[in-house]
N, C-alpha and C positions, 0 to 999 in steps of 0.2 A: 182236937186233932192237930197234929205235929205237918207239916205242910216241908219239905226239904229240896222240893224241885223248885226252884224261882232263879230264873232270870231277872236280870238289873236291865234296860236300855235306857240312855242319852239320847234326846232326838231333840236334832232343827227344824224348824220349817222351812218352806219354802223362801218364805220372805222377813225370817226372823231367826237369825243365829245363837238367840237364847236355847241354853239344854232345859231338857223339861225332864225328867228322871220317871221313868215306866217299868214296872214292878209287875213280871209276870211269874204268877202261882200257876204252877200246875196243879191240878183238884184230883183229875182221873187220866188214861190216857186219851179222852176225846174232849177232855173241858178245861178252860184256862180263865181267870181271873184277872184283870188287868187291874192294878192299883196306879193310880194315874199322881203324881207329887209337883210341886211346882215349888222354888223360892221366892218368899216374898219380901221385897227388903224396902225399907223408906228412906234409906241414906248409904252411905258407904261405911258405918260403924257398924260392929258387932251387937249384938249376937242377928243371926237370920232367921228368918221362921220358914220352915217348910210347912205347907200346907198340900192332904189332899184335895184336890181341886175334882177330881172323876175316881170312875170305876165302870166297868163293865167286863161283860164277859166275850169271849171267844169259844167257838165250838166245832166239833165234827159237822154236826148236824146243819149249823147255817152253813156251814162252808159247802156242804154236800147242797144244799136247798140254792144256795146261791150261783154252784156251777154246773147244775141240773146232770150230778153226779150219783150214780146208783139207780135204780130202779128197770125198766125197760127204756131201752135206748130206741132213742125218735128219730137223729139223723146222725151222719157222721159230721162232726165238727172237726175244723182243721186248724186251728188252733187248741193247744195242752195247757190246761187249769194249770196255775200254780202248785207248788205242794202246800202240806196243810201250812207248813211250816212260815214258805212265800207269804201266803194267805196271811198268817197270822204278824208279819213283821210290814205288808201294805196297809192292815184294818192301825196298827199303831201308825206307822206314818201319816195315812189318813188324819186320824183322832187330832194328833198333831198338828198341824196342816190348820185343823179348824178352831182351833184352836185362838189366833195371831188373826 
C-alpha cells in the first residue's frame, strides 16, 4: 500500500529546543500513524544517524472515547473538545514533551 497523505512536524519541548522530526501517515480518514525519528550524533562530524526512536497511532475513536463525544449525551459541558485535528497536533506535543 502506497500511503501519500503524510505530514512532516519539527517539535521542542518544553524544556529542550532540540527538533525531534514526526511523521504523520494518514492510513484512513479516522486513523493516523505517527512515526516518531530523532538525530543521533556523537560529535560534530559527519555523517548523522537518524533513528526511529517511537510509533504510535492516533484515532477517531480515542479522540471520541477521550472527550466523551458521540453517543447519548449526559450533561451540557461548557467547554468545546478541540478538533480532531487540535487533538492530534497536542497527543504530538505531549509525546514530545516526554520525551526530554
Amino acid at each position: 500500500m502506497i500511503y501519500t497523505d503524510v505530514m512532516t512536524f519539527y517539535i521542542t519541548s518544553e524544556n529542550n529546543q532540540r527538533l525531534v522530526r514526526y511523521d504523520v501517515i494518514k492510513k484512513s480518514a479516522d486513523d493516523y500513524i505517527v512515526k516518531v525519528f530523532d538525530e543521533q550524533t556523537k560529535g560534530i562530524a559527519e555523517p548523522k544517524i537518524l533513528n526511529q526512536v517511537d510509533e504510535f497511532e492516533v484515532t477517531q475513536q480515542n479522540y471520541r472515547i477521550e472527550y466523551d463525544i458521540g453517543g447519548p449525551q449526559k450533561s451540557i459541558n461548557i467547554s468545546v473538545p478541540p478538533t480532531f485535528e487540535g487533538y492530534l497536533r497536542r497527543k504530538l506535543q505531549d509525546h514530545r514533551n516526554k520525551l526530554d
